[in-house]
C-alpha positions in Angstrom: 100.8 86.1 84.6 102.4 89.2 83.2 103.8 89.8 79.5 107.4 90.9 79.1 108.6 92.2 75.5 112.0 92.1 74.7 113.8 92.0 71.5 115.7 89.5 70.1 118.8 90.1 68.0 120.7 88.0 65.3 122.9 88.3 62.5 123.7 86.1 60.0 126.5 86.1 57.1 125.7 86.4 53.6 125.6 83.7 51.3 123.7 81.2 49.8 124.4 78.1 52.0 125.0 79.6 55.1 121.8 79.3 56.8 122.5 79.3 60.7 122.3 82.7 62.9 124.4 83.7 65.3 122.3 85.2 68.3 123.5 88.0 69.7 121.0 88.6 72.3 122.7 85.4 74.1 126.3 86.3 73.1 125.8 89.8 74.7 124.5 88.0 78.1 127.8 85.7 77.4 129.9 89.1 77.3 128.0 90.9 80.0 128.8 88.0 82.1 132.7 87.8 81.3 132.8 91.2 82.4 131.3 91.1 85.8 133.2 88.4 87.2 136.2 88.7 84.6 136.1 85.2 83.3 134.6 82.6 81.1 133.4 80.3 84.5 131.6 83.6 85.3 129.7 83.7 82.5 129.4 80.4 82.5 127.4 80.4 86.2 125.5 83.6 85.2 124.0 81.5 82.3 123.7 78.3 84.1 125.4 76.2 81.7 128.8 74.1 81.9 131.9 75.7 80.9 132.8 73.2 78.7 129.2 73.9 76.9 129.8 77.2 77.1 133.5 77.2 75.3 132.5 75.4 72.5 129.4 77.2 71.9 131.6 80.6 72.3 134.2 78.9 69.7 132.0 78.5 67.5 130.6 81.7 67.3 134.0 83.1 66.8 134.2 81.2 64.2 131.2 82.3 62.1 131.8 85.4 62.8 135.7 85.4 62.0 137.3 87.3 64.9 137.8 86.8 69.0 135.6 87.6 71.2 137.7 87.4 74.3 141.0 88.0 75.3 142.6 85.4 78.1 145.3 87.0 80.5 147.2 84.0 82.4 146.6 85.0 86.3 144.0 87.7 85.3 141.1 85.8 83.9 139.4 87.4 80.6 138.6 90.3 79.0 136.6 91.7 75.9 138.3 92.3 72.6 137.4 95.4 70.6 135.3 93.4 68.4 133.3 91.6 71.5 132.8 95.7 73.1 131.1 96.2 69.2 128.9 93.9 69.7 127.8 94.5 72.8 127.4 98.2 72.3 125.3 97.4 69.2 122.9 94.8 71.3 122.3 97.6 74.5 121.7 100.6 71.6 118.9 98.1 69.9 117.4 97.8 73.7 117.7 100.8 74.7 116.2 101.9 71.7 113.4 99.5 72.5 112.4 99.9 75.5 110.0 102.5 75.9 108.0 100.7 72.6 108.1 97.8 74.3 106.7 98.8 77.4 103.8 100.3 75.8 103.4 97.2 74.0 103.5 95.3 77.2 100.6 97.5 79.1 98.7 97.0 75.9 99.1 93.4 75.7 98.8 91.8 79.5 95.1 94.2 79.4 94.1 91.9 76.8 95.7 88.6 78.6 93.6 89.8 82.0 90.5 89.9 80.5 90.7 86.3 79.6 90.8 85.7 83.3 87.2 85.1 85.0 87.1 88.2 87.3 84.0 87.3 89.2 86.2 84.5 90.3 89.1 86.1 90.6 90.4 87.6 94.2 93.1 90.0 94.1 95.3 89.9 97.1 95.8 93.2 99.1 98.3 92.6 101.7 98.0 96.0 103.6 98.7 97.6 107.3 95.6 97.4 109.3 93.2 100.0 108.3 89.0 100.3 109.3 88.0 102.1 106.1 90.0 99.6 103.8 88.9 96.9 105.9 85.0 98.1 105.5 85.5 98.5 101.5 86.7 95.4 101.2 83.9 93.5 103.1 81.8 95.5 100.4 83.3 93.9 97.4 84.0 90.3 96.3 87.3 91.0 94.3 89.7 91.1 97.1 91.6 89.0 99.7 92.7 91.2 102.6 95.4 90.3 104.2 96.3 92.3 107.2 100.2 92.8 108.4 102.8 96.2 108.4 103.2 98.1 106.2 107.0 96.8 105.8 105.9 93.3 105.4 103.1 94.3 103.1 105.2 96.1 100.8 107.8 92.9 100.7 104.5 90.8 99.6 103.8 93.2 96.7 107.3 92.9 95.0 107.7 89.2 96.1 104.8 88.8 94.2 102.7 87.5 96.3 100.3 90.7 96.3 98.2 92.3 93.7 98.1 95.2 96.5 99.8 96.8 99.0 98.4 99.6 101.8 101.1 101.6 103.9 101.3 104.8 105.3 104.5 106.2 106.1 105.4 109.1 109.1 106.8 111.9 106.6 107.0 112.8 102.7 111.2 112.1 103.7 109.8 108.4 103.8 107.6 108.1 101.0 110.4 109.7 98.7 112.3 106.4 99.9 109.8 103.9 99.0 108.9 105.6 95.8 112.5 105.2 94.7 112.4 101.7 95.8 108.9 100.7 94.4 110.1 102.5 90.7 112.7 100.0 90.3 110.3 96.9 90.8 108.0 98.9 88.2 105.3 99.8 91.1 103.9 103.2 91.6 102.8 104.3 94.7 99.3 105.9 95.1 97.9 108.3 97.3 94.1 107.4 99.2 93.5 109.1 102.6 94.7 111.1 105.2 94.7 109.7 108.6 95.1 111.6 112.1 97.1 109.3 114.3 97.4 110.3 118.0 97.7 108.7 121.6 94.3 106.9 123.0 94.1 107.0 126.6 91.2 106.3 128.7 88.0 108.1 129.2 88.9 111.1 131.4 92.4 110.6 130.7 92.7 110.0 134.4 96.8 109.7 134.2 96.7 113.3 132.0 98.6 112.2 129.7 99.4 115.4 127.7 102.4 114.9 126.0 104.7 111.7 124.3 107.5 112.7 127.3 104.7 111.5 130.1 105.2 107.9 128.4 108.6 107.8 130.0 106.6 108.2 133.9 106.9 105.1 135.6 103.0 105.2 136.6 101.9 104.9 132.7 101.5 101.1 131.2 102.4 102.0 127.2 100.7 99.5 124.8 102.6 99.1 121.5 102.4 98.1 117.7 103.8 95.5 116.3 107.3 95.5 114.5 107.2 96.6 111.1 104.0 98.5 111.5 104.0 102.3 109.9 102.6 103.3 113.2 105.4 101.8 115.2 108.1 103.2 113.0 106.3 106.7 113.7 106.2 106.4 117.3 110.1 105.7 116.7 110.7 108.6 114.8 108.6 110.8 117.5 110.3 109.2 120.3 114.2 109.7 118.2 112.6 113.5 117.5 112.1 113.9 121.5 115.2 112.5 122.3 113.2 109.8 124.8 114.8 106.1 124.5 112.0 103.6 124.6 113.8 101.6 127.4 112.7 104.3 129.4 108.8 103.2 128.3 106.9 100.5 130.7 105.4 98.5 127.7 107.2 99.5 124.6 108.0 95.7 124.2 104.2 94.6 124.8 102.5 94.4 120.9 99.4 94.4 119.3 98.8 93.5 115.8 95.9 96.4 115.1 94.7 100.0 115.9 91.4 98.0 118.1 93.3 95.7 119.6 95.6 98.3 120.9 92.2 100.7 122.0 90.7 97.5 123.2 93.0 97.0 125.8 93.1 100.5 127.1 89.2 99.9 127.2 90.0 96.8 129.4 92.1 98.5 131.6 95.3 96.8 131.1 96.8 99.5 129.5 96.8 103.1 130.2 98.0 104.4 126.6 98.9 103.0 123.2 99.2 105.1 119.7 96.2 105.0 117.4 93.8 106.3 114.6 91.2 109.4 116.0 88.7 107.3 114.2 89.4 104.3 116.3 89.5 106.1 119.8 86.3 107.9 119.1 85.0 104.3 118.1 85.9 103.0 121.6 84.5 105.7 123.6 88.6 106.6 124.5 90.3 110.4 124.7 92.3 111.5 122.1 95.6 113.6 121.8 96.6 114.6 118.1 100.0 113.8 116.7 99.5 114.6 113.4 98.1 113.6 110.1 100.1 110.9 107.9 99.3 109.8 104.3 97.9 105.6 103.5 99.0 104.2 100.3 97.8 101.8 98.1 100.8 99.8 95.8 100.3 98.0 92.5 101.6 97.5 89.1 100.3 100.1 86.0 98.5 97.6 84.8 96.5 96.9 88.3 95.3 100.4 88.7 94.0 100.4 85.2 91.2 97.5 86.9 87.5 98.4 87.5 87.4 96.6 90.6 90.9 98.9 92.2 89.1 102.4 91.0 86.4 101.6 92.7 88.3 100.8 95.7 90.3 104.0 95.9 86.6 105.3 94.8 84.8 104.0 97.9 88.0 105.0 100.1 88.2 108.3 99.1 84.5 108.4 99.6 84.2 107.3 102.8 87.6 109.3 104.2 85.7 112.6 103.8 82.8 111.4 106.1 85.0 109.8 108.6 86.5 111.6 112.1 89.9 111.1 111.8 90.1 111.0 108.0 90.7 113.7 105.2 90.3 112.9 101.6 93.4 112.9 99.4 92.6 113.4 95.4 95.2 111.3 93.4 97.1 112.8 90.8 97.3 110.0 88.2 93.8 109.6 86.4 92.0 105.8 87.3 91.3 104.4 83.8 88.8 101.4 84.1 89.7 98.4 82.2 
């Protein structure tokens, strides 16, 4: 559950037998709704109610308040008089005005409303592209429900609603500007855990020496890939767009694997010669390695979920961890984790 604060506005006339309000709040939705579709039907569907409900209720307001609210063209629908534009500035200057109060408010209030939840009980759901370390923390705590899947998919989850939490990585800080942007309109901050050295995994030896992202294109060389929708398959993409090397030209770009050992498990097995990967996950399965680069993982949530006990020591126990682990580099967040 999660609080929302918003302020509700009515006026009413003076005198002493006049009791009834007129809301304002709901004729300002009536208004904003005339003037995106340009007509009282409009308005009518935005606010899910019948015209004919909506006309009388709108006459009657103009009544109380002595003046029209809309002006009716023939052929060109409606449009807002200069008392209805009044209005409607004075509602959006209250809100606006508002706003920041009531999202302070809000943070304030749905703290108190979590703690009436049972937290022992409670399992927060972290949809999150497939990571070892996250996977590992989370085996080590009884507060979460891991649920791997790309990092596309996972971020999808989180402002559906159906997350608490959502780990992605991204190739570039181009892309993470993106998502930021995207995630900030939803309300959902993006937060910085690990550094992770992706690469290509080939086998022991590297008997095909494979040196370089162009010897995927020899004919010889079985590629294994990631699924779609995976962060490392959208930065294979971007390597493979940067090089200039279509992946047609790839013998197994269209074969997938769901996870960083599933993809190293098969070069293992001999079925595949190559497939990108985590260093940590290569040196795991006894395989060579060939740096790509480093790339940043993420974890999603809400202001109010990072404020949790149980997520700081998540991101504790990850950041922890990333500075003992081959293939990982720690990565101090900027924003302070406030236990709740």
């Amino acid at each position: 559950m999660q609080i929302k604060i918003t302020p509700h506005i009515s006026i009413r006339k003076k005198g002493p037998f006049l009791n009834e309000a007129i809301d304002l709040t709901w004729v300002a939705d009536l208004l904003r709704g005339v003037q995106q579709g340009r007509s009282l039907q409009s308005a009518a569907d935005s606010l899910n109610i019948s015209y004919r409900t909506l006309w009388n209720r709108l006459k009657a307001v103009e009544k109380t308040l002595g003046c029209s609210l809309l002006l009716s063209i023939k052929g060109h629908g409606s449009t807002l008089t200069a008392a209805a534009a009044t209005l409607l500035k004075i509602v959006d200057d209250v809100e606006k005005e508002y706003q920041s109060i009531n999202e302070v408010q809000e943070d304030r209030f749905q703290i108190r409303l979590d703690s009436l939840e049972n937290h022992e009980k409670k399992k927060w759901i972290i949809c999150a592209s497939n990571d070892p370390l996250l996977e590992e923390a989370v085996l080590q705590s009884n507060l979460f429900d891991l649920q791997t899947m790309g990092s596309g998919q996972s971020l999808e989850q989180l402002i559906s609603g159906v997350a608490n939490l959502a780990g992605f990585h991204v190739p570039d800080d181009e892309s993470i500007q993106g998502v930021r942007e995207r995630l900030s309109l939803q309300g959902i901050q993006a937060y910085p855990v690990m550094k992770r050295t992706q690469g290509l995994m080939v086998q022991k030896g590297n008997p095909l020496k494979i040196l370089k992202l162009t010897d995927l294109a020899r004919p010889e060389v079985r590629f294994i890939n990631r699924q779609k929708g995976a962060g490392t398959r959208l930065l294979l993409d971007k390597l493979l767009e940067s090089q200039q090397l279509p992946a047609k030209k790839i013998r197994g770009y269209q074969r997938e694997e769901f996870t960083h050992s599933a993809v190293a498990t098969a070069i293992l097995a001999g079925t595949a010669d190559v497939g990108l990967g985590l260093k940590s996950v290569a040196l795991e399965h006894n395989l060579d390695f060939l740096s790509l680069g480093d790339e940043t993982y993420f974890l999603a949530m809400s202001p109010q979920m990072v404020k949790r006990s149980a997520v700081s020591e998540l991101i504790r126990v990850l950041r922890k961890e990333a500075k003992k682990m081959p293939g990982y580099q720690e990565v101090k967040l900027r924003n302070t984790l406030k236990a709740s």
